[in-house]
One Martini backbone bead per residue (centre of mass of N, CA, C, O) as a GRO file, in nm:
protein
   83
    1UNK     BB    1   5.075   8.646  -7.220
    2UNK     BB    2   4.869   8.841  -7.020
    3UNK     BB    3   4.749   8.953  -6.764
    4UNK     BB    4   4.459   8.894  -6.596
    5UNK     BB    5   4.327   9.108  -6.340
    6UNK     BB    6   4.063   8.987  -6.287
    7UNK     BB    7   4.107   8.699  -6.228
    8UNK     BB    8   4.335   8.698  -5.992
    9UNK     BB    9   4.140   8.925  -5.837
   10UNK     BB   10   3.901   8.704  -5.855
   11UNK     BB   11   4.082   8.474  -5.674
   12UNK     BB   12   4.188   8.589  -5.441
   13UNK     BB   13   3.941   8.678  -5.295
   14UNK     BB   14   3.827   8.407  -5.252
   15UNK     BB   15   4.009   8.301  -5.086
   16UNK     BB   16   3.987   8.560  -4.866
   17UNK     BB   17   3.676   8.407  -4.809
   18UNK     BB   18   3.726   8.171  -4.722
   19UNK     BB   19   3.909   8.218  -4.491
   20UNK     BB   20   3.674   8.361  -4.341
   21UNK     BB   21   3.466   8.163  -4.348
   22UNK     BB   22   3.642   7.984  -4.131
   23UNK     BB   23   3.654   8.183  -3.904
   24UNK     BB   24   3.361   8.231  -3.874
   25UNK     BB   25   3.247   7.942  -3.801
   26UNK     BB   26   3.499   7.861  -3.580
   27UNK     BB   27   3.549   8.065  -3.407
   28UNK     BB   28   3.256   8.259  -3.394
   29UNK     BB   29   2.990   8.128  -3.478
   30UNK     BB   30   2.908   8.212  -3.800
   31UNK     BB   31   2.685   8.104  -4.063
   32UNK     BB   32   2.499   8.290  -4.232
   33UNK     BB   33   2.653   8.540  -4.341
   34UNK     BB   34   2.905   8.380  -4.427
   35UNK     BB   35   2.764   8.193  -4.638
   36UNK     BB   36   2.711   8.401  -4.818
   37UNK     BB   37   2.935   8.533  -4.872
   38UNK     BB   38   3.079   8.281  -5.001
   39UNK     BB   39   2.919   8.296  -5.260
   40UNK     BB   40   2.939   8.548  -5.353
   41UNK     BB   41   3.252   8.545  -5.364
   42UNK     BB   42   3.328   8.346  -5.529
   43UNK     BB   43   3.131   8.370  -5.795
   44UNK     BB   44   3.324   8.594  -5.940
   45UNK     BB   45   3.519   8.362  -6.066
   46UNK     BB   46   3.338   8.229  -6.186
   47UNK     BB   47   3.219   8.401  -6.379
   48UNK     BB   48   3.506   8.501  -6.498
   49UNK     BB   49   3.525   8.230  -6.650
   50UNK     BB   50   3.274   8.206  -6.825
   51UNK     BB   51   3.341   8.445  -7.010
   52UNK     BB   52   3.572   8.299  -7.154
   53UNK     BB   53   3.380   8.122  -7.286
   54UNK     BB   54   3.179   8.280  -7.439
   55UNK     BB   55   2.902   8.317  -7.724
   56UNK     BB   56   2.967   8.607  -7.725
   57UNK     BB   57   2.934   8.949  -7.621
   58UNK     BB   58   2.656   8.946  -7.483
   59UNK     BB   59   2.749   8.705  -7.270
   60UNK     BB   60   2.984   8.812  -7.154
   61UNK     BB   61   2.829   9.076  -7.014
   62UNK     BB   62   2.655   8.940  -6.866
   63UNK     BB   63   2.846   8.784  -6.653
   64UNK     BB   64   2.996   9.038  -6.566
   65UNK     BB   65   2.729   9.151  -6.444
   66UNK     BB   66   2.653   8.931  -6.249
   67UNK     BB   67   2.950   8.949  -6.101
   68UNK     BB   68   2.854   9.237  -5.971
   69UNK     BB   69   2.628   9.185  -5.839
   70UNK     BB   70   2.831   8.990  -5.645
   71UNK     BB   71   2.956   9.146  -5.545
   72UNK     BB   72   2.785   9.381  -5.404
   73UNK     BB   73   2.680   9.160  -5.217
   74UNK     BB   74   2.925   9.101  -5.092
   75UNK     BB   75   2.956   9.400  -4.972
   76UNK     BB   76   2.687   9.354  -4.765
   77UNK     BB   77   2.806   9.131  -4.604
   78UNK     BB   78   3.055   9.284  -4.501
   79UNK     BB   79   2.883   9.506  -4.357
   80UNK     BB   80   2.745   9.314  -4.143
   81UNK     BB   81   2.974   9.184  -4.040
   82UNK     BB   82   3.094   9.453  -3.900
   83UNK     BB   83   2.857   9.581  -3.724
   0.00000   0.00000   0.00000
């Protein structure tokens, strides 16, 4: 069987989210902008595994659009808190 590398790179994602999730909040005592990085970062590694179970060729391009759009999110989250 061949390696996903969407699958392995949005759960690698996940875990250094989680990972800074924790920094952020325990460090540095931040809490409201690392909470939603949490969930949109982590999101993405769901999204693409609900596609390998799609009921269609439709569902699955459905989530992962879906899983774009938590990037995206994920990637705005990065951005303030960068600033």
């Amino acid at each position: 069987m061949a390696d996903n590398v969407i699958k392995s790179k949005s759960f690698d994602f996940a875990l250094r989210i989680v990972k800074l999730y924790h920094y952020l909040s325990q460090e540095k005592r931040e809490y409201v902008l690392s909470k939603q990085l949490l969930r949109s970062g982590t999101a993405i590694g769901a999204l693409v595994r609900e596609a390998e179970q799609a009921g269609s060729k439709l569902d699955f391009i459905h989530k992962f659009a879906i899983a774009q759009k938590e990037a995206n999110e994920s990637d705005y989250w990065l951005e303030l808190l960068y600033q």
